[in-house]
N, CA, C and O atoms as a Tripos MOL2 file, in Angstrom:
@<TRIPOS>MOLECULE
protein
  140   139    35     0     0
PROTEIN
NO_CHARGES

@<TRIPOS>ATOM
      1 N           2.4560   25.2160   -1.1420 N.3       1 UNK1
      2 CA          3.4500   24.3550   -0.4820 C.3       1 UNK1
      3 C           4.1050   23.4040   -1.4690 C.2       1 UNK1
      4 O           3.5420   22.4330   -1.9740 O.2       1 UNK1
      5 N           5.3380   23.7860   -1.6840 N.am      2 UNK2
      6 CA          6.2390   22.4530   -2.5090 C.3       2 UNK2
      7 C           6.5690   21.3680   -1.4430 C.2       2 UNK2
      8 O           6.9560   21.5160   -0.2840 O.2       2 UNK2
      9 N           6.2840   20.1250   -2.2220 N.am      3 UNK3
     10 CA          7.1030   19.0480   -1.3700 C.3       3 UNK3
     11 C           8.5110   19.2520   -1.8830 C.2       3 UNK3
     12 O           8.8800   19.7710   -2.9370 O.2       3 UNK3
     13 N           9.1940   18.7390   -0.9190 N.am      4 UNK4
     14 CA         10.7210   18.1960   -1.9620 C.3       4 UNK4
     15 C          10.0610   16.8970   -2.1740 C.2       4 UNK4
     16 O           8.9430   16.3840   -2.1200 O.2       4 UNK4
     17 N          11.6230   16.5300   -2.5130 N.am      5 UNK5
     18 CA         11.6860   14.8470   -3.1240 C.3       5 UNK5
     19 C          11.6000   13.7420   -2.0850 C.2       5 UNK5
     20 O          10.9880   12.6940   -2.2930 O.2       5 UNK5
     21 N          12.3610   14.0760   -0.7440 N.am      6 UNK6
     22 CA         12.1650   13.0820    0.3120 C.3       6 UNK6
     23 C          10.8420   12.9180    0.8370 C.2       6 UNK6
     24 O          10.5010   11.8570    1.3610 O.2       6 UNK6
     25 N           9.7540   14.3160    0.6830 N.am      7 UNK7
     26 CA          8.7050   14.0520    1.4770 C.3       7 UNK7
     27 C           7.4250   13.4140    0.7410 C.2       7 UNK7
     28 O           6.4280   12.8010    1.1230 O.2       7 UNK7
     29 N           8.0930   13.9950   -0.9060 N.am      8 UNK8
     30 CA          7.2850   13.0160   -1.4060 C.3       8 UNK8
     31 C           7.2230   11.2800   -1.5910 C.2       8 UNK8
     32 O           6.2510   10.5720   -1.8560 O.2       8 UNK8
     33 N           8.5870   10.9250   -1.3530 N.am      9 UNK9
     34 CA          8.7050    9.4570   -1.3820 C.3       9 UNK9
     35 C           8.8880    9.2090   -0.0460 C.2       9 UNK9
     36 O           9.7410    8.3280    0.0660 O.2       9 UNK9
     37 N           8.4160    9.6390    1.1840 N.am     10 UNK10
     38 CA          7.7960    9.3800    2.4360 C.3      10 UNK10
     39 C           6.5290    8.8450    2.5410 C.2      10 UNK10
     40 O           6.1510    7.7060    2.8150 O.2      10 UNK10
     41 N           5.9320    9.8730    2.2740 N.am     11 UNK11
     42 CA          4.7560   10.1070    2.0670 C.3      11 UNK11
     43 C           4.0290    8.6070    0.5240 C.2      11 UNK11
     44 O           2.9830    7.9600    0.5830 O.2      11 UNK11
     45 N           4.8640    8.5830   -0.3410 N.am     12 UNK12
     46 CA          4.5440    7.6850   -1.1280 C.3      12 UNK12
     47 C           4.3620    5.7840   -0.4540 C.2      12 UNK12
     48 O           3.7020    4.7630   -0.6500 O.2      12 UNK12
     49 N           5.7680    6.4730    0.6320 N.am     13 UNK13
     50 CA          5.9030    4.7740    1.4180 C.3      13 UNK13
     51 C           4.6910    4.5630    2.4520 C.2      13 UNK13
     52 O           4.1590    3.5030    2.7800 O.2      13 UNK13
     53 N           4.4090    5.8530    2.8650 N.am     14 UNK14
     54 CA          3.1760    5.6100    4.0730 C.3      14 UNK14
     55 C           1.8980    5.2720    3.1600 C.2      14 UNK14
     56 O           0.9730    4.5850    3.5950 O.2      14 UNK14
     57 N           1.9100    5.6420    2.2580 N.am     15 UNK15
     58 CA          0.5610    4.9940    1.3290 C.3      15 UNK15
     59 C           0.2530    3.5640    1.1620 C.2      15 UNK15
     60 O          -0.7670    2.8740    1.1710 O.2      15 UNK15
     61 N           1.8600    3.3270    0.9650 N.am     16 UNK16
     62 CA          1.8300    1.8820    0.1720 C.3      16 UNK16
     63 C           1.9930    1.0360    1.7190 C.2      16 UNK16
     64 O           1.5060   -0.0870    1.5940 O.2      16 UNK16
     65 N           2.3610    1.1930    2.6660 N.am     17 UNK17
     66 CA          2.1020    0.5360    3.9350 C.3      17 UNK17
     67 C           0.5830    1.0610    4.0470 C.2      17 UNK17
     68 O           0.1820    0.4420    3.0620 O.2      17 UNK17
     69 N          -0.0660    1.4440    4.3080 N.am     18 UNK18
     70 CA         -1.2540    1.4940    4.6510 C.3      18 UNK18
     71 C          -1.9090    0.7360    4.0420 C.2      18 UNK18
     72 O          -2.7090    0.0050    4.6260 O.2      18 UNK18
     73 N          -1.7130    0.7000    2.4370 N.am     19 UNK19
     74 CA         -2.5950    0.1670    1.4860 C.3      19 UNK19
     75 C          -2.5380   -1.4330    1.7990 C.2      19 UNK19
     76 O          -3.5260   -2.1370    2.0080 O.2      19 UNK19
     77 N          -1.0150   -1.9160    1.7870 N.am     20 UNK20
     78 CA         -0.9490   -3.0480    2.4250 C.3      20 UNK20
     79 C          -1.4260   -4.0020    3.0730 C.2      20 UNK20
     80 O          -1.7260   -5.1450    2.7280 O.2      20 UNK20
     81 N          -1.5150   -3.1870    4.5570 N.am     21 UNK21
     82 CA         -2.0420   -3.7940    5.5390 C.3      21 UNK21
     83 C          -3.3360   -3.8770    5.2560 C.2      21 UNK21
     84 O          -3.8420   -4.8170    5.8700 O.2      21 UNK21
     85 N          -4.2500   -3.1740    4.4490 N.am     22 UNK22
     86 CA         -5.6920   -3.2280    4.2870 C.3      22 UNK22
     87 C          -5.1240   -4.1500    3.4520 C.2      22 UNK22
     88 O          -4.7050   -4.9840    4.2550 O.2      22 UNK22
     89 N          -4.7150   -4.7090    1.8770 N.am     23 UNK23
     90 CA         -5.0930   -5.5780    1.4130 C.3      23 UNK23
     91 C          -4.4120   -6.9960    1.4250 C.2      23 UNK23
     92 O          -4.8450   -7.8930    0.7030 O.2      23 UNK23
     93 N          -3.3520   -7.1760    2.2490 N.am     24 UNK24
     94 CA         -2.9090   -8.6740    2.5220 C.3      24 UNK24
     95 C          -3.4690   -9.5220    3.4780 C.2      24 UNK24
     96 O          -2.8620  -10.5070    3.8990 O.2      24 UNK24
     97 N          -4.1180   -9.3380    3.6940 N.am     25 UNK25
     98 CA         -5.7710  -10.3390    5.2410 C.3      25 UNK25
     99 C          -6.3280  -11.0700    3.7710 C.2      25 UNK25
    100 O          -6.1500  -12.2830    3.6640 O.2      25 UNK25
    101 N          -6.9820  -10.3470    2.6730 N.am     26 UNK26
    102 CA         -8.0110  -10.3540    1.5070 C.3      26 UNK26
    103 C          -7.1000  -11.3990    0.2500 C.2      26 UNK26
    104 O          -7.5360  -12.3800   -0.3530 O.2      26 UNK26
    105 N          -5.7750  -10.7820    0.1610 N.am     27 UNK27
    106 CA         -4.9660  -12.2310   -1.1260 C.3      27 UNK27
    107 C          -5.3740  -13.4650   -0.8330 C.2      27 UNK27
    108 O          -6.2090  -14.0500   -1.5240 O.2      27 UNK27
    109 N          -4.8280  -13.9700    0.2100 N.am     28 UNK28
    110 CA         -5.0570  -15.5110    0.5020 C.3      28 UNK28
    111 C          -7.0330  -15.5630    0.3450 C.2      28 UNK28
    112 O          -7.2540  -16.7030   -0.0630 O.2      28 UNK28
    113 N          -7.9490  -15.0670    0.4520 N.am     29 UNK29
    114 CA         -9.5790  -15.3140   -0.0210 C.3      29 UNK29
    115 C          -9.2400  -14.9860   -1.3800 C.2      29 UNK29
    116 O          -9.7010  -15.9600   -1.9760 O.2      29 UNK29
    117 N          -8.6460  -14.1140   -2.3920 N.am     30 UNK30
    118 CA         -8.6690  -13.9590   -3.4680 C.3      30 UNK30
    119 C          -8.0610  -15.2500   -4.3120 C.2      30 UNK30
    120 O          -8.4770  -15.7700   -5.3480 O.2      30 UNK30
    121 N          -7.0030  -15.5470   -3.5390 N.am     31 UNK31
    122 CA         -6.1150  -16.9520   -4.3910 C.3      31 UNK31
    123 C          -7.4730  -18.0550   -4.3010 C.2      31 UNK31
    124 O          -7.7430  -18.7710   -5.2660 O.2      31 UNK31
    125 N          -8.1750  -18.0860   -3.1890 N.am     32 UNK32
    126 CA         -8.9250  -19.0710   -3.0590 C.3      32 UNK32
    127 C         -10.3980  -19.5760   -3.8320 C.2      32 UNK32
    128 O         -10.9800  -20.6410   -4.0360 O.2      32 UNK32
    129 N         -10.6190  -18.0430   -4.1360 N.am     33 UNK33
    130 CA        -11.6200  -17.8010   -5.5290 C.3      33 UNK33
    131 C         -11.3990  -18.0310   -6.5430 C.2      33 UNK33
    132 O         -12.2650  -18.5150   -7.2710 O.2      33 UNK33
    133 N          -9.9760  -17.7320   -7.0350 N.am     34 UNK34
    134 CA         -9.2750  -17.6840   -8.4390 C.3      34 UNK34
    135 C          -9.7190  -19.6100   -8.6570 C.2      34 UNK34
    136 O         -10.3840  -20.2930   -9.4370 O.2      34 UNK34
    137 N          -8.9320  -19.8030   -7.5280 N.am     35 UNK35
    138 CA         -8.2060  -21.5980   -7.3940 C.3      35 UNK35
    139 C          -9.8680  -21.9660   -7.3740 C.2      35 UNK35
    140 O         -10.2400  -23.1360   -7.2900 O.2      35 UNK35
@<TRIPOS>BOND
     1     1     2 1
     2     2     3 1
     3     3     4 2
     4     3     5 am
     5     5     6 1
     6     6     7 1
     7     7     8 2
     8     7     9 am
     9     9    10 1
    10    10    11 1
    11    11    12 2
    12    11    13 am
    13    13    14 1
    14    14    15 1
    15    15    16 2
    16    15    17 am
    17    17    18 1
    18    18    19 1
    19    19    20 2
    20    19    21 am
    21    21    22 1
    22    22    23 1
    23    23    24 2
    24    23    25 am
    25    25    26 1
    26    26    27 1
    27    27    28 2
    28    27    29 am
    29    29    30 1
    30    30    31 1
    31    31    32 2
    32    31    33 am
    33    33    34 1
    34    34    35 1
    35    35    36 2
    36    35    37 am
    37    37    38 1
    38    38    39 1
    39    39    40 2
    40    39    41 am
    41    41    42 1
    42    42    43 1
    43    43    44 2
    44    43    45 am
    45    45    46 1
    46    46    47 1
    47    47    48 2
    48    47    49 am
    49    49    50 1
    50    50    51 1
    51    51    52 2
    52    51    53 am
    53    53    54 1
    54    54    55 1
    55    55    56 2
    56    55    57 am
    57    57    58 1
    58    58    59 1
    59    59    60 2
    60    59    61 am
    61    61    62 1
    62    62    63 1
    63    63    64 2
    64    63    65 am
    65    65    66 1
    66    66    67 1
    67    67    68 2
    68    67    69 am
    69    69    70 1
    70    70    71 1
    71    71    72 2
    72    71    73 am
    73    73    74 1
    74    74    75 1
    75    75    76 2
    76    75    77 am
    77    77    78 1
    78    78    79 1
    79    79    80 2
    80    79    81 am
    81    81    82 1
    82    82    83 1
    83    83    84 2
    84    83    85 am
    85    85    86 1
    86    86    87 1
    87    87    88 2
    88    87    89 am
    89    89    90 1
    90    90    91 1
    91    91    92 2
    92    91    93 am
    93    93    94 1
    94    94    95 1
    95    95    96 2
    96    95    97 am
    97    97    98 1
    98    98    99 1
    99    99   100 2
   100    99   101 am
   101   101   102 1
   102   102   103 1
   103   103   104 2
   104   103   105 am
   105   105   106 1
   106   106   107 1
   107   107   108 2
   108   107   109 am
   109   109   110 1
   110   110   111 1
   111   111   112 2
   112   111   113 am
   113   113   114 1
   114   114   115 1
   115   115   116 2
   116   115   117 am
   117   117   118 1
   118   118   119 1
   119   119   120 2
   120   119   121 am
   121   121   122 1
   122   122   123 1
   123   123   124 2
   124   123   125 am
   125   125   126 1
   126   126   127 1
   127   127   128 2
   128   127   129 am
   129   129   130 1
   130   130   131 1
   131   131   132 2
   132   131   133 am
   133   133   134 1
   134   134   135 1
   135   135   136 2
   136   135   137 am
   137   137   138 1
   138   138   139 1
   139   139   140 2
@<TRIPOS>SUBSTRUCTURE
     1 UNK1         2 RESIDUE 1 A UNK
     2 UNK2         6 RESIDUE 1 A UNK
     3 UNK3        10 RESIDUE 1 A UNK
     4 UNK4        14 RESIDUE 1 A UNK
     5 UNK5        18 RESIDUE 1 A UNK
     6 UNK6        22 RESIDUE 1 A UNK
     7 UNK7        26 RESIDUE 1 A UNK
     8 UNK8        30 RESIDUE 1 A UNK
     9 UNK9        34 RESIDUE 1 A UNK
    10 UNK10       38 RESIDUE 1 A UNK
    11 UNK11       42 RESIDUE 1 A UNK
    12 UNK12       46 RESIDUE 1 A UNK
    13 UNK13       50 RESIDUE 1 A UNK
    14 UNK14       54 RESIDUE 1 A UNK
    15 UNK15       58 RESIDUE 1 A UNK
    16 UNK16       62 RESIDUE 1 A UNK
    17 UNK17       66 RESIDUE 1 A UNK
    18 UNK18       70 RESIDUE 1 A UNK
    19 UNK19       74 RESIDUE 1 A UNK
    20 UNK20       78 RESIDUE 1 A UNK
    21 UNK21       82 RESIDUE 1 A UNK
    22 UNK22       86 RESIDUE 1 A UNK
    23 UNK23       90 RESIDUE 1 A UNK
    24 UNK24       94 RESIDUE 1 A UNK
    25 UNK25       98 RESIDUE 1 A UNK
    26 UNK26      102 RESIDUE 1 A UNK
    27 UNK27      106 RESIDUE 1 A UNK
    28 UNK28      110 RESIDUE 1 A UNK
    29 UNK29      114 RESIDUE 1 A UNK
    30 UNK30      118 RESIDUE 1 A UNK
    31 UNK31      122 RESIDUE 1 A UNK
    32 UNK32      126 RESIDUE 1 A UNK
    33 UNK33      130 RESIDUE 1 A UNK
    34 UNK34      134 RESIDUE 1 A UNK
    35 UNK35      138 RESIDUE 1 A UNK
């Protein structure tokens, strides 16, 4: 199976939303460790 180009930068955006939502709850405890 070839992707094209759109399904790969679909597919690239649903990653990076997923990944997201798992790690922006966790920044604000990370700033707070750093600080």
């Amino acid at each position: 199976m070839k992707l094209t180009l759109i399904e790969k930068l679909l597919g690239a955006l649903l990653i990076i939303t997923i990944v997201m939502t798992i790690v922006i709850p966790f920044i604000p405890n990370l700033f707070l460790h750093l600080v």
